[in-house]
C-alpha positions as CSV (number, residue, x, y, z in Angstrom):
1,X,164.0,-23.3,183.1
2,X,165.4,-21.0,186.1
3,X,168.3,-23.3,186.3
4,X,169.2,-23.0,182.8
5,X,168.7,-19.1,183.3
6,X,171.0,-19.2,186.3
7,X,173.7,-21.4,184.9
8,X,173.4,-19.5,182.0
9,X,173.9,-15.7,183.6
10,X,176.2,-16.9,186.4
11,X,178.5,-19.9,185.5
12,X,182.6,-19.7,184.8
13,X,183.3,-19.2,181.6
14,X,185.6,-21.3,179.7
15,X,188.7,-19.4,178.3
16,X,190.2,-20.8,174.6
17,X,194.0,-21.5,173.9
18,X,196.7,-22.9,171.7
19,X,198.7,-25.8,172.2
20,X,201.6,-27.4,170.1
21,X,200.5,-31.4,170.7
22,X,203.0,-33.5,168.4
23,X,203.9,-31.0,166.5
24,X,200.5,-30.2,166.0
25,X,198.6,-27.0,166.8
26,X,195.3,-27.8,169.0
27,X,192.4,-25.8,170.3
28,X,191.6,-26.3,173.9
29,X,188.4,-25.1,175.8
30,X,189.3,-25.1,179.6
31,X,188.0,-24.3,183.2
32,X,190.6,-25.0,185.8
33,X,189.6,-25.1,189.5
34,X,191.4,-24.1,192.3
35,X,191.4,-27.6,194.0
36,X,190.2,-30.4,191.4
37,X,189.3,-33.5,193.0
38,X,189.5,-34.4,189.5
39,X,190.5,-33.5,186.0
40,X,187.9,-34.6,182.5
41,X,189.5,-34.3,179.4
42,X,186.1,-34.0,176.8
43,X,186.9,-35.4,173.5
44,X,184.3,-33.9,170.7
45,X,182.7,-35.6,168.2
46,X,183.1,-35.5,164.3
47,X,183.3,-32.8,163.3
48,X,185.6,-32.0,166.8
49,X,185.1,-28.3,167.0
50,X,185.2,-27.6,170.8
51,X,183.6,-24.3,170.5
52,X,180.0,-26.0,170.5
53,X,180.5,-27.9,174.0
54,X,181.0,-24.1,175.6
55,X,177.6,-24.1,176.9
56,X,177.8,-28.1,178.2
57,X,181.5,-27.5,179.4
58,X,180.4,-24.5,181.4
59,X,177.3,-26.2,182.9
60,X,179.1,-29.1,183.9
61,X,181.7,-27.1,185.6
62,X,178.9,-25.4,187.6
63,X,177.1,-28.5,188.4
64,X,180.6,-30.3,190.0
65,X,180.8,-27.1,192.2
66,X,183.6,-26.0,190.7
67,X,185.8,-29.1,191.9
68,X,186.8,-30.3,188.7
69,X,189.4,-28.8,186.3
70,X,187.9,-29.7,182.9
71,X,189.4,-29.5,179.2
72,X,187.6,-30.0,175.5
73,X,190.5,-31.4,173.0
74,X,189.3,-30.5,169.3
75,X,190.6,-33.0,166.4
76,X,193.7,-32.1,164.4
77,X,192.9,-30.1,161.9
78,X,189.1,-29.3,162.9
79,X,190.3,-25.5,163.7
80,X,189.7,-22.0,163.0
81,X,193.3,-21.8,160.9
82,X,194.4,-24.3,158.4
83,X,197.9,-24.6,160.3
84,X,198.5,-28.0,159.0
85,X,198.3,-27.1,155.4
86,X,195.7,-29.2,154.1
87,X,197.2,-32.5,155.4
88,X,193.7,-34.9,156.4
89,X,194.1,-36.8,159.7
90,X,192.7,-40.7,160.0
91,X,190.6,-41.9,163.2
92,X,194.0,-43.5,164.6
93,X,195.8,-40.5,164.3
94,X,193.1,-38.6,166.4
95,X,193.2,-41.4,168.9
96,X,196.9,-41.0,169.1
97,X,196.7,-37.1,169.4
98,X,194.5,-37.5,172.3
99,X,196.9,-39.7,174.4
100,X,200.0,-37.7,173.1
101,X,198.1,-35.1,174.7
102,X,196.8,-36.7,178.2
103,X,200.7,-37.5,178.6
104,X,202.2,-34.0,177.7
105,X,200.0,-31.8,179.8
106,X,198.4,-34.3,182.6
107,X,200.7,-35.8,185.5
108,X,200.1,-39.2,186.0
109,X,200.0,-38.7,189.7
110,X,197.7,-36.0,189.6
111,X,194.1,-35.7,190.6
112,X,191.5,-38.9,189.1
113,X,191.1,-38.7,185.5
114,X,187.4,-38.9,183.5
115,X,187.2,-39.4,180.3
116,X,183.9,-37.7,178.7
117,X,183.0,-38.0,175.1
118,X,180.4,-37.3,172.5
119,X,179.6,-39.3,169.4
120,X,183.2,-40.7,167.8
121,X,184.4,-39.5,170.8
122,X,183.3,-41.7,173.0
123,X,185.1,-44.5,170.8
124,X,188.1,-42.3,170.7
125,X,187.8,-42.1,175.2
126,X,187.6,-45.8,175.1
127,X,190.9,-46.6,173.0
128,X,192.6,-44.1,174.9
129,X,191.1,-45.9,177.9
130,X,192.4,-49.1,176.7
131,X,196.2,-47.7,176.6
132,X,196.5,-45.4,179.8
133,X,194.2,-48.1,182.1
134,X,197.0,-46.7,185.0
135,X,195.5,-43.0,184.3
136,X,191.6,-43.1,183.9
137,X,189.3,-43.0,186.6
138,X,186.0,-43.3,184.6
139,X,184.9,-43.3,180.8
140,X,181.7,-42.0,180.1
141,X,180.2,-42.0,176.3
142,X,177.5,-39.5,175.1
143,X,175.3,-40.9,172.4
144,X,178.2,-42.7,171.4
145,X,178.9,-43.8,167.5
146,X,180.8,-47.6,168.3
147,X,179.5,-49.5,165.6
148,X,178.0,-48.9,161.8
149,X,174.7,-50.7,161.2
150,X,172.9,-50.2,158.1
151,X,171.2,-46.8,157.6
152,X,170.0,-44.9,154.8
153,X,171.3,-42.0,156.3
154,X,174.5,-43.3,157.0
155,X,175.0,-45.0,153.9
156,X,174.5,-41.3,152.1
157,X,177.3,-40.1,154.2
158,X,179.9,-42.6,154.3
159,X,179.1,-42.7,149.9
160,X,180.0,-38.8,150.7
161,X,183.2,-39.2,152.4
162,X,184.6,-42.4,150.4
163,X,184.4,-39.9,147.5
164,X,187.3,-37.6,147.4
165,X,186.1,-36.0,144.5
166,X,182.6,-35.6,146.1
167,X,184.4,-34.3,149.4
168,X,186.2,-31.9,148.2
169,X,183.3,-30.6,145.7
170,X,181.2,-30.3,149.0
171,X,184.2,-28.6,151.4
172,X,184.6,-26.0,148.5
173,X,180.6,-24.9,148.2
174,X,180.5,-24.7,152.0
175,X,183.4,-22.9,152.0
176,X,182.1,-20.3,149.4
177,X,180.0,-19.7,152.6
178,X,182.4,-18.0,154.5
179,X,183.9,-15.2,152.1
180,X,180.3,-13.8,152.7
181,X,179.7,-11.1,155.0
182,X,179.5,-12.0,158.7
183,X,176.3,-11.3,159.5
184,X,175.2,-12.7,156.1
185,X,176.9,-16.1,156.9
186,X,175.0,-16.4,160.2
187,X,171.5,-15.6,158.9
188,X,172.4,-17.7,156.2
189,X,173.2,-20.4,158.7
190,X,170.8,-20.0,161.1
191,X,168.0,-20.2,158.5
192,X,169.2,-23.3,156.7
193,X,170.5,-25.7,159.6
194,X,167.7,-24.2,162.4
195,X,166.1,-21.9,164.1
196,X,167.0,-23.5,167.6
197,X,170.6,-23.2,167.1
198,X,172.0,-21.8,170.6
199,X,174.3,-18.2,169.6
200,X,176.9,-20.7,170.8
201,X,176.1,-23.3,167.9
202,X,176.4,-20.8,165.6
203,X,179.3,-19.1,166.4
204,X,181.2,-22.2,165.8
205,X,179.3,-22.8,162.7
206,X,180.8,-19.5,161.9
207,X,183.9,-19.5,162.4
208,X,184.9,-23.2,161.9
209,X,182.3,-25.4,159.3
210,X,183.0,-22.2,156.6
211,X,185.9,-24.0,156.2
212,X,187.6,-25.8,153.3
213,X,190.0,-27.8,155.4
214,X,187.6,-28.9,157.9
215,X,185.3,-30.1,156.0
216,X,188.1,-32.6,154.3
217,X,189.3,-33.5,157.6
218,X,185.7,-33.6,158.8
219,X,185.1,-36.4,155.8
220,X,188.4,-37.6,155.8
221,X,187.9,-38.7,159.9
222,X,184.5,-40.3,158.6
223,X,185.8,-42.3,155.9
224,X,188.2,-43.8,158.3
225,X,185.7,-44.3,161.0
226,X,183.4,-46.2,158.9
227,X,186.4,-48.4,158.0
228,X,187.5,-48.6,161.6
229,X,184.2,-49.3,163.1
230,X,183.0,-51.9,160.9
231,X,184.5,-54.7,163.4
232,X,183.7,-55.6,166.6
233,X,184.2,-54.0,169.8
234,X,186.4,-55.0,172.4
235,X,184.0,-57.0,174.2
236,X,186.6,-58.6,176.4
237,X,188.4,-55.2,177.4
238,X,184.6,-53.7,178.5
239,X,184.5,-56.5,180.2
240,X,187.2,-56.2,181.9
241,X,186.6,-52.2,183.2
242,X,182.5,-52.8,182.9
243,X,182.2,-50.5,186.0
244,X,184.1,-47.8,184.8
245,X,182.5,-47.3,181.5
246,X,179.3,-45.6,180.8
247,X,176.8,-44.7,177.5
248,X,174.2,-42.6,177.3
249,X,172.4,-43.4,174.1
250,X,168.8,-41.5,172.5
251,X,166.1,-42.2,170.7
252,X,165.6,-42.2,166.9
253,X,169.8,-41.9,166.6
254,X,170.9,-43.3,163.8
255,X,174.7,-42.7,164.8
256,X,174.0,-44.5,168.5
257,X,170.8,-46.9,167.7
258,X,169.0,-48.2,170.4
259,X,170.5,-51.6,168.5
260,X,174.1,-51.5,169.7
261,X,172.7,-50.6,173.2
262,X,171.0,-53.8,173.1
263,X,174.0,-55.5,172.2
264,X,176.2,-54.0,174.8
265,X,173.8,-55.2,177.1
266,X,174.0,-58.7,175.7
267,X,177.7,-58.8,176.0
268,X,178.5,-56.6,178.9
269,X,175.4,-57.1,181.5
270,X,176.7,-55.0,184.4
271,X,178.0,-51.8,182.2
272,X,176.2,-48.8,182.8
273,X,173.5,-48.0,180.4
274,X,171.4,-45.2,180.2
275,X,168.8,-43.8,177.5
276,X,167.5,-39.8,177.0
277,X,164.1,-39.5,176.5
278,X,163.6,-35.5,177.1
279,X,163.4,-34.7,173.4
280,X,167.0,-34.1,172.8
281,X,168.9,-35.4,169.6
282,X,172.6,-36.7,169.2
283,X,173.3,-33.0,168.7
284,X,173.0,-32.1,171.9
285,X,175.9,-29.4,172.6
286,X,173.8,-27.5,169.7
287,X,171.4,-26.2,171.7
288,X,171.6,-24.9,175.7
289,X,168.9,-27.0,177.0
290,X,170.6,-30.1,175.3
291,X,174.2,-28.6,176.7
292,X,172.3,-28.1,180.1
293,X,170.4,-31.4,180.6
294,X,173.5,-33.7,179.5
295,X,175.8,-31.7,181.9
296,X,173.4,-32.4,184.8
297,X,173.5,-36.6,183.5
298,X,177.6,-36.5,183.5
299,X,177.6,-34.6,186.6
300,X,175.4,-37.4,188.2
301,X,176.6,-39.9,187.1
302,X,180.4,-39.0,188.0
303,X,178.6,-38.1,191.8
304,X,177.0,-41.9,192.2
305,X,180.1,-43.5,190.6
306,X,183.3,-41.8,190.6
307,X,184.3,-42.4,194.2
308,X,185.7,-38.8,195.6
């Protein structure tokens, strides 16, 4: 508990900013270091609001001793602003933006390149993996969503998203959210979604999730990941890069079940496999123990297999 107090109170903070990526206007949460031995891009999960990895980006930045530079990439359209009018963005074109992105702003010959994501984003780290195998380093995957399996839970949202009538009928009632008063939207949030929400979680409840256009691009993405993930993996390009991919998976996770770890292992023996049992759900960046305690995994696991 002193450690998360001190990373807390003393670590870097991470500074926000604009970027045009494809014509597309894109949220970036950064900490640059002075010399990087090496560079993670962080690609979110759905919805891909960077705002709720501050806590995990900060940590992690601490806990590499400040020797890597480090950027979160939100999704299209998962901002703050509507500035792409209401236009809904697929899986594929959020895999697409993320490599767009790693060859606009990161030279090739520049320090090692990590790949770190969280839920879809893991998935999304791997395909970008898969076209720029010259550029990455290391792929790591944080309670990653690869595969559907049958769920009730799942079922209820991919019925949700395949619905554009029932999408947009839920992005409008959240969005009647956020026309209330600010202080009124964050009780109202912390109350119904939790009272162990960090201030960081809510924040970007706040000012993001009140959102009509998120929340169609939020189900929009889903739809398309459903689709998308309903076939197999890529056995043979895992395979193939086995000791440069990881996955961290949890318990009771009905996005990442314990299921397609199992089957990972089947196909891909040697890969990297790791499971959380400290009490912390697929939802991790939500709270700053979660953000804390998956920093310190990353930041491990980069230290005993990311050769300096």
């Amino acid at each position: 508990m002193d450690e998360e107090k001190l990373l807390s109170v003393s670590r870097k903070q991470a500074t926000e900013r604009i970027c045009l990526v494809s014509c597309f206007s894109t949220e970036l949460l950064e900490i640059h270091s002075e010399e990087p031995r090496m560079h993670i891009v962080f690609v979110p999960g759905n919805p891909g609001v960077i705002s709720f990895y501050k806590d995990f980006v900060e940590s992690l930045y601490e806990l590499l001793d400040g020797n890597a530079s480090i950027t979160a990439i939100c999704h299209i359209a998962h901002t703050r602003k509507d500035w792409e009018r209401g236009r809904m963005f697929s899986l594929q074109d959020q895999i697409n933006h993320k490599v767009d992105f790693i060859k606009q702003e990161l030279q090739t010959n520049g320090p090692p390149l990590i790949l770190v994501g969280h839920s879809i984003g893991s998935y999304i780290c791997i395909e970008v993996f898969k076209r720029l195998p010259q550029q990455v380093r290391f792929a790591i995957g944080l309670y990653p969503f690869l595969l559907t399996v049958d769920s009730p839970k799942l079922s209820r949202i991919a019925k949700l998203a395949r619905s554009s009538f029932l999408s947009a009928s839920f992005s409008y009632f959240v969005s009647l959210l956020g026309f209330f008063p600010a202080w009124l939207s964050r009780a109202l949030v912390k109350r119904t979604i939790g009272q162990s929400l960090s201030s960081t979680a809510i924040d970007a409840t706040c000012s993001h999730l009140l959102q009509y256009h998120t929340w169609r691009n939020v189900l929009f993405m889903a739809m398309t990941e459903f689709a998308e993930l309903s076939e197999e993996l890529d056995w043979a390009f895992m395979k193939k890069q086995q000791d440069q991919i990881a996955f961290l998976y949890g318990i009771d996770d009905y996005w990442a079940p314990l299921s397609v770890l199992e089957e990972i292992s089947r196909q891909v023996p040697a890969i990297e496999l790791s499971i959380e049992k400290e009490g912390h759900t697929h939802s991790f960046c939500c709270t700053e123990a979660g953000s804390v305690w998956v920093a310190q995994f990353v930041a491990n696991l980069i230290a005993n297999r990311v050769p300096n």
